[in-house]
C-alpha positions in Angstrom: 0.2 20.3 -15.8 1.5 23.2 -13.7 1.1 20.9 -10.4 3.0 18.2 -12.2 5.8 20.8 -13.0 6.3 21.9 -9.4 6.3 18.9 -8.0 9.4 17.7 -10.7 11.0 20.6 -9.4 10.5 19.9 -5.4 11.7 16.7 -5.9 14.9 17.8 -7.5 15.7 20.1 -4.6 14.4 18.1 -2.1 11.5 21.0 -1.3 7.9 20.1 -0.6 5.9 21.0 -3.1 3.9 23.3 -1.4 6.8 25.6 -0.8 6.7 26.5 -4.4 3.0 27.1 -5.1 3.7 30.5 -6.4 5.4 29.1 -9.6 1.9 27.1 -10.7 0.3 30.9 -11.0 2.9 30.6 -14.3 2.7 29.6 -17.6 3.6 25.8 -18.0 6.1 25.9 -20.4 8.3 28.8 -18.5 8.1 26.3 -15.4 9.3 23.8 -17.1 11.9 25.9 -19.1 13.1 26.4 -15.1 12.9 23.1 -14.2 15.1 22.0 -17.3 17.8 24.6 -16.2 17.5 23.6 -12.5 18.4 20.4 -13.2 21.0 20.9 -16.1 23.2 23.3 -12.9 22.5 20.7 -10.6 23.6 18.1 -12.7 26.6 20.1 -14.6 27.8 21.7 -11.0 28.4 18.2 -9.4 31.7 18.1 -7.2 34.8 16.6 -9.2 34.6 14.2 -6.9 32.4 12.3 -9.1 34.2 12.6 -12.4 37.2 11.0 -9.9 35.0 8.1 -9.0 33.5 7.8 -12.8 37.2 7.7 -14.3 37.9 4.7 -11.5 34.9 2.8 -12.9 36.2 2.3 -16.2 39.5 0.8 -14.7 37.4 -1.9 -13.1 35.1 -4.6 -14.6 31.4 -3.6 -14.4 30.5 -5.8 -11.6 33.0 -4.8 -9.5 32.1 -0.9 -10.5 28.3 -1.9 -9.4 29.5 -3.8 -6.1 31.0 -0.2 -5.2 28.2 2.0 -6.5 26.1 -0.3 -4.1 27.8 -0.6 -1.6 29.8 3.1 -1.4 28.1 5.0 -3.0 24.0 4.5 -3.0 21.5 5.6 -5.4 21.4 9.0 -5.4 25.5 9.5 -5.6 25.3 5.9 -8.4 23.2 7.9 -10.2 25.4 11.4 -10.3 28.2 9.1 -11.5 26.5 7.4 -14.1 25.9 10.7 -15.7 29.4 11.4 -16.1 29.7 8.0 -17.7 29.4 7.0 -21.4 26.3 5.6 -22.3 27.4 1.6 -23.2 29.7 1.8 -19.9 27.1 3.1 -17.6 24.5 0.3 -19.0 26.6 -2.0 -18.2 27.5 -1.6 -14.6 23.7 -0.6 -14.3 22.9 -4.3 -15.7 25.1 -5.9 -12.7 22.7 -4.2 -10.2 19.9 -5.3 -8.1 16.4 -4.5 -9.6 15.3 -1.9 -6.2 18.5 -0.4 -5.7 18.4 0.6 -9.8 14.8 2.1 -9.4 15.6 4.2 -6.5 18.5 6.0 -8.7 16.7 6.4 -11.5 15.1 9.2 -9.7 18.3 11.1 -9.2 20.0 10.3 -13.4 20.5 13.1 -15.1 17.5 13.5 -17.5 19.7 14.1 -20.8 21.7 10.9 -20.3 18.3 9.0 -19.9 17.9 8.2 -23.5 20.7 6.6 -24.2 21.2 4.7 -21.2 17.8 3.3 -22.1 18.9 2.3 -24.9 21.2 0.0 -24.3 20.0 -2.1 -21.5 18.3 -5.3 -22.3 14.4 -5.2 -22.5 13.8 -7.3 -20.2 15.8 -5.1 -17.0 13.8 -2.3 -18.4 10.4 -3.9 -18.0 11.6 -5.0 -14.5 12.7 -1.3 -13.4 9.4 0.0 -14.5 6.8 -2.4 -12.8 9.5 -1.7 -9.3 8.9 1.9 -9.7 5.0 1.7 -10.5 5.2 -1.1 -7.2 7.0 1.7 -5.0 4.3 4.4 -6.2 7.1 6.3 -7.8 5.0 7.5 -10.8 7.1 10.9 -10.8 10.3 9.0 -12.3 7.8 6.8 -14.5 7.4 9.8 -16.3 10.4 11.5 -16.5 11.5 7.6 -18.5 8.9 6.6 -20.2 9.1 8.5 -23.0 12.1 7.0 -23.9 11.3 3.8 -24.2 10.8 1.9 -27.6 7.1 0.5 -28.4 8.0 -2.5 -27.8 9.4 -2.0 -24.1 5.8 0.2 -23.5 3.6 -2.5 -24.7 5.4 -5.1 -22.2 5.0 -2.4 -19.3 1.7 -1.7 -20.1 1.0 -5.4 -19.8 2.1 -5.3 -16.0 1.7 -1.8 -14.8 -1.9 -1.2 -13.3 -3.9 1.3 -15.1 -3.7 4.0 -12.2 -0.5 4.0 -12.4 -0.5 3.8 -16.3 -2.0 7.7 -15.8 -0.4 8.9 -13.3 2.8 8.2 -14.8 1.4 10.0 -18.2 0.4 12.5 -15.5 4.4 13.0 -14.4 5.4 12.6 -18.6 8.6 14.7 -19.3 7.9 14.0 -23.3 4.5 14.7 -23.8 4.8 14.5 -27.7 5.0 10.7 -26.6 1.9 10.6 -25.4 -0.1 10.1 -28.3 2.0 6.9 -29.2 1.6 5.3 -25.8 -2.4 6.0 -26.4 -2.2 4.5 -29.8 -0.2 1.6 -28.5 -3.6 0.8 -26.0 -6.9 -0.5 -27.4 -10.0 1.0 -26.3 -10.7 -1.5 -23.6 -7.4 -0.6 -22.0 -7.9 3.3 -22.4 -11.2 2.9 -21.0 -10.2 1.2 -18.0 -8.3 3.7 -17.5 -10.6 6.3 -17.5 -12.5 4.5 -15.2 -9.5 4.6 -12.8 -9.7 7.9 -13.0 -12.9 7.8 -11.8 -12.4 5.7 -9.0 -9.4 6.5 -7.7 -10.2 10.8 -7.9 -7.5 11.1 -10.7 -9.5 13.4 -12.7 -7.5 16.5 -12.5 -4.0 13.9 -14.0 -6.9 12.3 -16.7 -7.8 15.6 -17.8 -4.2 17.1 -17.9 -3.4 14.1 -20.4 -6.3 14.6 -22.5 -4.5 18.4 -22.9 -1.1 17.0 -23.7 -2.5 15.2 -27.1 -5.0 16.0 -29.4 -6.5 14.9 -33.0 -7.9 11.2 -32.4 -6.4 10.9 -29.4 -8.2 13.1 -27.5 -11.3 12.6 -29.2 -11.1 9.1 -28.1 -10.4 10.0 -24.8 -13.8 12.0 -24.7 -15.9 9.8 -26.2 -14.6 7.2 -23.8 -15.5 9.1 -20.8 -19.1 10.6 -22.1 -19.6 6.9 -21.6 -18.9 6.5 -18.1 -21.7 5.9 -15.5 -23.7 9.4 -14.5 -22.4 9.2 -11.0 -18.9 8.8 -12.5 -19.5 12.0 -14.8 -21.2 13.8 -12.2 -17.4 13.2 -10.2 -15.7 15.1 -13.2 -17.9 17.5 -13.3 -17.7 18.8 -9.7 -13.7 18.3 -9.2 -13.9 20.7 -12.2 -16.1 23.0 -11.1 -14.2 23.1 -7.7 -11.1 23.0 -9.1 -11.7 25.7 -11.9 -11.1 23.3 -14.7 -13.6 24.0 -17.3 -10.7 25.0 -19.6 -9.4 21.4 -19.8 -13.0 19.9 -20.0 -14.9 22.1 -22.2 -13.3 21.2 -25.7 -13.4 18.1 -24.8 -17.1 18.6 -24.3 -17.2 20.1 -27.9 -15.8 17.3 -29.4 -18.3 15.2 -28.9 -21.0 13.5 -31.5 -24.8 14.4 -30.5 -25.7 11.7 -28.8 -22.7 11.8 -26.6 -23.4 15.3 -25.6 -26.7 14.7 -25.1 -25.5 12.1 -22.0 -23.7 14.6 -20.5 -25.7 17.2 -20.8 -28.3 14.9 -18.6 -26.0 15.3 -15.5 -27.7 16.0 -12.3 -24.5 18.0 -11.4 -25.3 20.7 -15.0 -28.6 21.3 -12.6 -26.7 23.1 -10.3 -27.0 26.8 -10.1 -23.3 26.9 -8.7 -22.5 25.2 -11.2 -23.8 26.5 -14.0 -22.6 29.9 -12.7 -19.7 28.6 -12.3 -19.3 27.3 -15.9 -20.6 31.2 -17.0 -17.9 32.9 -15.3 -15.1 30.7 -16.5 -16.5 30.5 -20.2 -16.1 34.4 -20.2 -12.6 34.3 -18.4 -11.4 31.9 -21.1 -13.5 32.7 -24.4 -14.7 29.2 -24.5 -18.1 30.0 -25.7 -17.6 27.8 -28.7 -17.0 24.9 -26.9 -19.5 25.8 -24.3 -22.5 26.7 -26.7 -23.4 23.4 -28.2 -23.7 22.0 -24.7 -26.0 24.4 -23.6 -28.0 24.1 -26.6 -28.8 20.5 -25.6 -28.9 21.5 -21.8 -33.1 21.1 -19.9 -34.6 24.0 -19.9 -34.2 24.9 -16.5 -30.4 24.6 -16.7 -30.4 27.1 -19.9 -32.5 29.4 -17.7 -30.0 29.4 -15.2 -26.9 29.7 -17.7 -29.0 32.6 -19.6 -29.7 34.8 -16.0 -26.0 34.0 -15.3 -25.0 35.9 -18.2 -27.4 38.2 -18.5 -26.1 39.0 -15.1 -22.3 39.8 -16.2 -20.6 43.1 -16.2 -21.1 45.1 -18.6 -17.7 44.9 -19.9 -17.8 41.0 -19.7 -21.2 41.0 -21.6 -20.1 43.6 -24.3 -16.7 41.1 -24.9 -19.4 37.8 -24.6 -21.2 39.6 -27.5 -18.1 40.3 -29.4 -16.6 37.0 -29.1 -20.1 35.4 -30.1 -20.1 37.5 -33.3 -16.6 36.9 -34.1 -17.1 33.3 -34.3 -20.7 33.8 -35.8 -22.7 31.6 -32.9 -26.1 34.1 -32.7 -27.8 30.5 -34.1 -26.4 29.5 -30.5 -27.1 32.5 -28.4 -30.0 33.8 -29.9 -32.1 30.9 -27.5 -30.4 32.2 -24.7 -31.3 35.9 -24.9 -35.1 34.7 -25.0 -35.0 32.9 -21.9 -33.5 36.4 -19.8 -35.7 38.3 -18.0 -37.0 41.4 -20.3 -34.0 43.6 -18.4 -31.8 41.2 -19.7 -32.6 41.0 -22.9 -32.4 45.2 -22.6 -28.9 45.0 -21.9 -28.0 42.7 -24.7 -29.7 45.0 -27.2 -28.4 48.1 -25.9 -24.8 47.0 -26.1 -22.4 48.8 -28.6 -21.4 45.6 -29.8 -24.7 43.9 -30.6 -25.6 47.4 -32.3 -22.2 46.7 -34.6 -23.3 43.6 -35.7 -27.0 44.7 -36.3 -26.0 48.0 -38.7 
């Protein structure tokens, strides 16, 4: 979600994206707090030159006003005028406009005038600017539009719009409190093949930053969906997680799952891997996730829950003492307990000796 964010924001300053990696070390909503003011100054500090041009568009009749934006102006400087334009008046010129030459300046329409633009332009034109903008690979403006479209209008465009596309445009979504809508909107034949996608086409880290953005049903479907998923295909999630240090996206996602569901997962050669497992330890600790993480290991070969026990049992004392605290807080020794007897005795020493296992015992 924080790569997403950035790249919004290198695109409306014409950067490259990598030039602003210091902003995903921030929380998501603060980046896009920044991106919402960046654009409101660049769209708010535009030269009067286009409130000139956007007052001498309503003297003319709509197609001649689009025969100039075309031909004059372009996209990018169409689009800066149509902000400055009332809704009904800009839909209409927009209307009189070829198809590709409308897509590319969606990119550059001020985001608050979106809506009601959308609004008003037949159902049709929209469907047409959407599958031109998923055929030029522009997912990023997919987004910032789709969640102003009525069910309707989605349905159509989820007809016609491939289903990697389908997520990387959720990926790119500028009203995430959409998303669960657009989910509903798809059967579990289309979600699933687009899980698959996600799959095949390495779009885990966009598949798992949707999953995030909803919750309740949604996202339960979303993990049952991919529990199913070939081995090899799970095995795929699992290491672009552990590589890219995504086990707080995955794990309650993990933990939502019904017993025999977990059960498939937690068959994975890739939850055989030391590195991983370690991994999984370290990031659990980081994040307090040892309620989602604890049922998994609970079904995990015995092997692996050796190798997830000695990880811990190998922590810091301070990160052991706040593992301890955190399993007594949400009362998971039924979990743990299993664990501790699989350490080595020095292990198990530590655990004991710790001031807050001695707290819960008195």
């Amino acid at each position: 979600m924080s790569r997403a964010e950035v790249e919004k924001i290198a695109r409306l300053v014409g950067a490259d994206a990598g030039e602003l990696g210091f902003l995903r070390g921030l929380p998501d909503e603060d980046v896009r707090a920044f991106r919402e003011q960046v654009s409101a100054v660049l769209n708010d500090g535009a030269p009067e030159m286009l409130d000139r041009i956007a007052a001498a568009t309503k003297l003319v009749p709509a197609g001649v006003a689009a025969a100039i934006s075309q031909k004059a102006l372009g996209p990018r400087l169409a689009a800066g005028v149509a902000g400055r334009l009332e809704s009904g008046r800009a839909a209409a010129i927009i209307e009189k406009l070829p198809v590709s030459f409308t897509a590319e300046a969606c990119g550059h329409l001020d985001p608050r005038k979106i809506s009601g633009i959308v609004d008003r332009l037949d159902e049709g034109l929209v469907v047409r600017i959407a599958t031109t903008l998923a055929e030029n690979r522009d997912h990023l403006t997919m987004g910032r539009f789709v969640g102003h479209m009525r069910d309707q209008v989605l349905r159509r465009i989820l007809d016609q719009v491939d289903d990697a596309a389908v997520l990387r445009a959720g990926f790119y979504v500028d009203q995430p409190e959409r998303l669960p809508r657009i989910l509903e909107l798809m059967g579990d034949d289309r979600l699933g093949a687009i899980v698959r996608a996600a799959a095949a086409e390495g779009l885990w880290e966009e598949a798992l930053a949707v999953a995030a953005m909803v919750g309740g049903d949604q996202r339960l479907r979303i993990a049952e969906l991919t529990a199913r998923l070939d081995p090899a295909d799970l095995d795929s999630l699992v290491r672009v997680t552990h590589a890219e240090g995504l086990w707080e996206s995955l794990l309650p996602l993990v933990a939502l799952l019904g017993e025999e569901d977990r059960l498939a997962v937690a068959r994975l050669d890739s939850l055989r891997d030391p590195l991983v497992l370690a991994g999984v330890v370290r990031a659990v600790v980081a994040t307090a996730l040892w309620g989602a993480f604890l049922p998994l290991v609970g079904v995990l070969p015995e092997e692996a829950r050796k190798v997830v026990a000695d990880a811990a049992a190998g922590l810091g004392d301070a990160e052991l003492d706040g593992l301890v605290r955190e399993v007594d807080k949400q009362d998971l020794w039924e979990l743990v307990l299993p664990l501790v007897e699989l350490m080595e005795e020095s292990g198990k020493e530590r655990i004991f000796a710790l001031p807050a296992f001695q707290e819960q015992q008195e």
